[in-house]
KOLBAPA-301583 format. One line per field, with one value per residue (C-alpha): residue in one letter; x, y, z; residue number from 1. Coordinates in steps of 0.05 Angstrom, whole numbers. Example, Ala and Ser with C-alpha at 12.3 -4.5 7.8 and 13.67 -1.06 7.14 Angstrom:
// KOLBAPA-301583
res	A_S
X	246_273
Y	-90_-21
Z	156_143
n	1_2
This chain:
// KOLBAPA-301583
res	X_X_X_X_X_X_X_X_X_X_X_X_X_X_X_X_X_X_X_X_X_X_X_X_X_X_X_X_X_X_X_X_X_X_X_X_X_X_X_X_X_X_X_X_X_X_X_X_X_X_X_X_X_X_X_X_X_X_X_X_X_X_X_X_X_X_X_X_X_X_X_X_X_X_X_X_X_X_X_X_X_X_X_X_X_X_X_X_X_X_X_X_X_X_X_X_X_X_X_X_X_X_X_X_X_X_X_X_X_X_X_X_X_X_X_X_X_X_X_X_X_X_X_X_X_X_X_X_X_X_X_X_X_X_X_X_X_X_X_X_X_X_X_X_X_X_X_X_X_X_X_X_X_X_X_X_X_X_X_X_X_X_X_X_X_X_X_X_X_X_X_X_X_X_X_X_X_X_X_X_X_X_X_X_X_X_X_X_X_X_X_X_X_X_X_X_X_X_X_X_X_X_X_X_X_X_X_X_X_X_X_X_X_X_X_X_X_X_X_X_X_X_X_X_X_X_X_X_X_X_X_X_X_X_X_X_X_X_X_X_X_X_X_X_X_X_X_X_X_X_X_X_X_X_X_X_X_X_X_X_X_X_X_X_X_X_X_X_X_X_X_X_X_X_X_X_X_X_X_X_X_X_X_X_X_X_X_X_X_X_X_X_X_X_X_X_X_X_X_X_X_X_X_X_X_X_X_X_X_X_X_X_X_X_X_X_X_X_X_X_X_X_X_X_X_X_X_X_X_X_X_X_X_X_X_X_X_X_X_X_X_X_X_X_X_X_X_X_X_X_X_X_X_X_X_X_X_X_X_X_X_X_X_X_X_X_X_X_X_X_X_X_X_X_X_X_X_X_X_X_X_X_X_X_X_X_X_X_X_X_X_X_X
X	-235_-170_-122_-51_1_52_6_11_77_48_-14_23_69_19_-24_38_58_-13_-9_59_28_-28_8_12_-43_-34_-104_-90_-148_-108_-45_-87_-122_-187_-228_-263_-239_-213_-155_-81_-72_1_34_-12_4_69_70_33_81_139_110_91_161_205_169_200_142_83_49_-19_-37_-116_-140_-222_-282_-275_-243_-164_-148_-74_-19_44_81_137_128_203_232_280_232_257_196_184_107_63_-7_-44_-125_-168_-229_-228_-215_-156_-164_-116_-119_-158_-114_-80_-18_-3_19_17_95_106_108_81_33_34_112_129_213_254_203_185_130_81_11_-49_-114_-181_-198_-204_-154_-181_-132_-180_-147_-202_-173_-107_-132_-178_-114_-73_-131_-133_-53_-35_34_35_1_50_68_20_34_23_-28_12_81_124_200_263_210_201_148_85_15_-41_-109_-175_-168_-198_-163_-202_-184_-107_-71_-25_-13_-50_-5_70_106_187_257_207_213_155_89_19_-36_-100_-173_-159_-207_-180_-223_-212_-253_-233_-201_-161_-92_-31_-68_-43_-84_-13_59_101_178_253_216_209_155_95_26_-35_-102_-176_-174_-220_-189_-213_-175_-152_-83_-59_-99_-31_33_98_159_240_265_208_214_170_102_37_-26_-94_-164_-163_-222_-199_-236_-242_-164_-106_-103_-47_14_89_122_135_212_268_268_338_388_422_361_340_295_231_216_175_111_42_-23_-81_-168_-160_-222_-224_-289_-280_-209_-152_-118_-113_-46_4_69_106_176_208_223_304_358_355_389_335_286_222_216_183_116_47_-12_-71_-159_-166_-238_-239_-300_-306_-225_-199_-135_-140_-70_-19_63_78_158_153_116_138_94_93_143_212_278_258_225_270_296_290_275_336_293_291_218_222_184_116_53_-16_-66_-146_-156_-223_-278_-296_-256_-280_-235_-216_-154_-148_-85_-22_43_85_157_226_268_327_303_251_205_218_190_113_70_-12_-51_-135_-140_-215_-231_-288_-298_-374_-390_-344_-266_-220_-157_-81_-26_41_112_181_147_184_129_73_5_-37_-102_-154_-127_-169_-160_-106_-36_16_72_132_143
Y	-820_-790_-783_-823_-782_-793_-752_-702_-662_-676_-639_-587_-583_-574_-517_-475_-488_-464_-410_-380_-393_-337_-274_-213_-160_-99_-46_25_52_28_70_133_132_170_147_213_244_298_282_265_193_187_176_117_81_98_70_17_-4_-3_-53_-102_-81_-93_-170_-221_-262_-247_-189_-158_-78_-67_-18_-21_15_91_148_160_225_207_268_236_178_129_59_35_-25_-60_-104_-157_-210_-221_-227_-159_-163_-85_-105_-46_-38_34_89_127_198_249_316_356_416_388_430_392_331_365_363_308_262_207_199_135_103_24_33_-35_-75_-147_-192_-140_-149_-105_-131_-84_-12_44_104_173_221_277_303_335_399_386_373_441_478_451_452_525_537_566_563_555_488_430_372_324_265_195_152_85_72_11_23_-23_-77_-156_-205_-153_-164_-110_-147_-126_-44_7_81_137_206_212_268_236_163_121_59_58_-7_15_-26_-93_-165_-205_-159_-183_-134_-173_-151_-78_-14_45_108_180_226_219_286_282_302_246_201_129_80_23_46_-3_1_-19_-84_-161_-212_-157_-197_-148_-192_-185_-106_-47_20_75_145_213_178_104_42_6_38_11_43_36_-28_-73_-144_-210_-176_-210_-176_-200_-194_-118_-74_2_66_110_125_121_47_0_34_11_77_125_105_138_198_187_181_109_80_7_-25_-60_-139_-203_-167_-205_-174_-215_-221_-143_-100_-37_20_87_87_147_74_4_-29_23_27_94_129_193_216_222_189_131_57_34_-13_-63_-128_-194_-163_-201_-170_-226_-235_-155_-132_-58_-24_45_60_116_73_1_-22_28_41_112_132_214_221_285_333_396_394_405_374_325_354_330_282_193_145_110_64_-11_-42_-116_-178_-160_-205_-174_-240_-249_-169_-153_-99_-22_31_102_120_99_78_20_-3_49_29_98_66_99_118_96_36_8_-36_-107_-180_-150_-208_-196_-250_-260_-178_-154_-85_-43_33_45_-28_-20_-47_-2_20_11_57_34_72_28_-32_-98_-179_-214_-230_-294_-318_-276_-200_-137_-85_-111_-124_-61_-89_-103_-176
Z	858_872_822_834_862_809_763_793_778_702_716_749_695_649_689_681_618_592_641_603_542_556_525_565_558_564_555_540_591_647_629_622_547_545_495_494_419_455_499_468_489_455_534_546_474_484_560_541_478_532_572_513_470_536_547_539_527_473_489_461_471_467_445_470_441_428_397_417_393_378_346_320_351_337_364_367_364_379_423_466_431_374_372_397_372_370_371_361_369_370_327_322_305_279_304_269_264_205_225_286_249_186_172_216_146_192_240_264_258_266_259_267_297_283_290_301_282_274_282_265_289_238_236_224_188_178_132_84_121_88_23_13_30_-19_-76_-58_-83_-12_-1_72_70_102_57_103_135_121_169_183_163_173_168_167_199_198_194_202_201_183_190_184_194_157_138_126_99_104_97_47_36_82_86_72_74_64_82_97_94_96_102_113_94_91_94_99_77_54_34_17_-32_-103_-115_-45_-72_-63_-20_-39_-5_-2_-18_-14_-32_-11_12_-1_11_10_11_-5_-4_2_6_-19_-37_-60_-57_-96_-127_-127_-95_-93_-114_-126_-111_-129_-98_-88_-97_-89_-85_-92_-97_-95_-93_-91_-104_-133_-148_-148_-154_-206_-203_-187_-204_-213_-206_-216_-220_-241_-204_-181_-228_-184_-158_-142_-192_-183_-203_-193_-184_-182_-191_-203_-195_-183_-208_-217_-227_-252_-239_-277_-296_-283_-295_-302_-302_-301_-301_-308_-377_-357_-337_-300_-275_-258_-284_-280_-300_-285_-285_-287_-290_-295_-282_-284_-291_-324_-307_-345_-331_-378_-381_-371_-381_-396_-385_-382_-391_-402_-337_-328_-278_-284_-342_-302_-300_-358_-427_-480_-442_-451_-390_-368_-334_-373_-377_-384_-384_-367_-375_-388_-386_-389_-380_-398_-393_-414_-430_-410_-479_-548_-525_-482_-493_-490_-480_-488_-477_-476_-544_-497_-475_-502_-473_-480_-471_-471_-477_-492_-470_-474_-479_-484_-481_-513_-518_-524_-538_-599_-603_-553_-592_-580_-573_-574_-588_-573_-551_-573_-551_-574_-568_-564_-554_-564_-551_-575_-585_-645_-610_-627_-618_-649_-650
n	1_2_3_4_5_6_7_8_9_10_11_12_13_14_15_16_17_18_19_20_21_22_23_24_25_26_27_28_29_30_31_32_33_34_35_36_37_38_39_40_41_42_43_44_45_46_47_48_49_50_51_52_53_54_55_56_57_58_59_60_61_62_63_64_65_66_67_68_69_70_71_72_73_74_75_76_77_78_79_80_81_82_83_84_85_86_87_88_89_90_91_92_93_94_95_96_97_98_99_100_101_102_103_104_105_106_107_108_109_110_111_112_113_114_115_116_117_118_119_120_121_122_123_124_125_126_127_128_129_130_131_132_133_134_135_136_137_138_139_140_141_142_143_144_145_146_147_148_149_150_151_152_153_154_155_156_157_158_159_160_161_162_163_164_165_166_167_168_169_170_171_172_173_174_175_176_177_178_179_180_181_182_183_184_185_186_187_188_189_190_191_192_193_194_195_196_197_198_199_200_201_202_203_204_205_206_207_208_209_210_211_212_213_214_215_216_217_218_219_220_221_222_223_224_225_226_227_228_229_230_231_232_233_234_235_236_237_238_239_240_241_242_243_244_245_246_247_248_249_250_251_252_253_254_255_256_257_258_259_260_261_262_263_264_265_266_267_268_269_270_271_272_273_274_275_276_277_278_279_280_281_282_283_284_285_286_287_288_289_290_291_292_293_294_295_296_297_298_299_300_301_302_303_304_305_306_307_308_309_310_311_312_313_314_315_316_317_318_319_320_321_322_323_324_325_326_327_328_329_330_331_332_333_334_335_336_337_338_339_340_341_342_343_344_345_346_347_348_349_350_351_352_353_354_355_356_357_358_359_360_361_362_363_364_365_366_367_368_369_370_371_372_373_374_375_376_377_378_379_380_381_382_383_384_385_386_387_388_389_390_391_392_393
């Protein structure tokens, strides 16, 4: 039976409204990539970013099965859409000449982009090179450069990829507003030096969920200026832990607040909860602070604040944090300590630390009662909270 004719400018209609609905594709063989290891594809990413950046329409670059040797590029916005999607299922690898990219301090850049997202694929810094350099004191080694970094960017997505063995950090989230990073795998050896598996700072509305991490410094660090962060679900270790700070390394310098960490675990980790800060002068600060569900598993420092982090003792010994520690909520932290103490909060003469509330604390040293530390800590405890709370009420 034939269809009426005055349906049919509807059906029309509707084949090309689904049609414009399809977003553009756009694969990286057909502008040149070779997915042989071997061959610098940056021209083809780059080529094939144009094409998606300059649509008007929704556009997704894919990236197919293979290794994409890659050296350092910038994918620059502003786009003319607001919707790119990057799906990988490749890997990206560094070069392995660590001083090609070496004192790049990024290798891959997102700058003033928005409503990017990145689905899967792994990224490859080999950077192991970099690291043995650096452990052996040689003084010609570059400073490194980070794996993925998003600057000055909007509404971004990081889904489902894995980083391996960065030179330096491995993700950087800076100047952002509303950040995805979901499902994400980050791994480097456990003495790799500075290699901070999230950085995020100068941002808002930072979501880190359902991740693993495991590196030579920070799972998740914190930096001057973040705001609105939620984190969750994270595995860490080995690493330093999850890590506000360190702050006040500038004397003017944006402070840090309304920070969410919760159902985090951590497994033979430096630390778990810390939060750290020069031991000088400093306007800056952190407050509104929860740290909640935390499973310690054999961490030498399960929740500590740190405010004479001074390395290598220069340009602070003698000296007081400026930075103002405020309002932070430790609740139902439980596990083992790798030390007596489980508990140290080491808080500035100049400012000390204030609104610190304890809440369903268990930790044991050796099956036994961990200890606590504290120095210029002002809260309270409740519930059940061992070791004994140390602070001044």
């Amino acid at each position: 039976m034939s269809l009426p004719i005055k349906f049919l400018p509807f059906l029309l209609i509707l084949f090309f409204s689904s049609s414009l609905a399809i977003p553009l594709s756009y694969n990286v063989l057909s502008f040149g990539a070779r997915p042989d290891g071997q061959t610098d594809s940056v021209k083809s990413f780059l080529a094939a970013w144009a094409q998606a950046c300059g649509s008007a329409e929704a556009a997704t670059i894919y990236v197919p099965p293979g290794r994409y040797l890659l050296s350092n590029v910038v994918f620059q916005g502003q786009c003319k859409n607001n919707d790119i999607t990057i799906r990988i299922d490749g890997t990206l690898v560094a070069p392995a000449d660590y001083h090609v990219i070496g004192n790049a301090e990024n290798w891959i850049l997102f700058e003033h982009v928005s409503g990017v997202s990145i689905n899967g694929g792994v990224l490859d810094g080999q950077g192991a090179g970099l690291w043995a350099c650096k452990k052996s004191d040689n003084s010609n080694c570059p400073s490194g450069a980070t794996t993925l970094r998003f600057s000055n960017s909007n509404n971004v997505v990081i889904n489902g990829l894995a980083s391996r063995d960065s030179q330096m950090f491995h993700i950087v989230i800076n100047g952002c507003n509303d950040v995805k990073v979901q499902g994400v795998k980050v791994s480097a050896a456990g003495d790799s030096p500075n290699t901070d598996g999230i950085h995020v700072q100068s941002s808002s509305g930072v979501t880190i969920l359902d991740s693993k991490i495991g590196t030579g410094d920070d799972c998740v660090s914190v930096g001057p200026g973040a705001t609105n962060l939620w984190i969750e679900n994270v595995a860490c270790g080995p690493g330093h832990g999850i890590s506000i700070g360190s702050l006040g390394k500038e004397q003017q310098e944006a402070g840090v607040q309304n920070v969410t960490v919760t159902s985090v675990t951590f497994t033979g980790t430096q630390n778990g909860v810390r939060i750290k800060s020069w031991g000088r002068t400093s306007g800056g600060f952190a407050r509104n602070i929860l740290f909640q569900h935390a499973l310690m598993n054999n961490v030498d420092n399960p929740i500590i604040i740190d405010q004479n982090y001074c390395p290598d003792n220069e340009n602070c010994p003698g000296q007081a944090s400026g930075v103002k520690i405020s309002d932070v909520i430790y609740q139902d932290i439980h596990g083992t300590s790798a030390t007596e103490v489980g508990v140290k909060l080491d808080c500035s003469s100049k400012n000390p630390c204030t609104g610190i509330s304890l809440e369903d604390v268990k930790l044991v040293y050796k099956n036994q009662p961990a200890e606590a530390s504290c120095t210029n800590a002002d809260g309270s405890a409740s519930g059940f909270v061992l070791p004994n709370s140390c602070l001044k009420t």
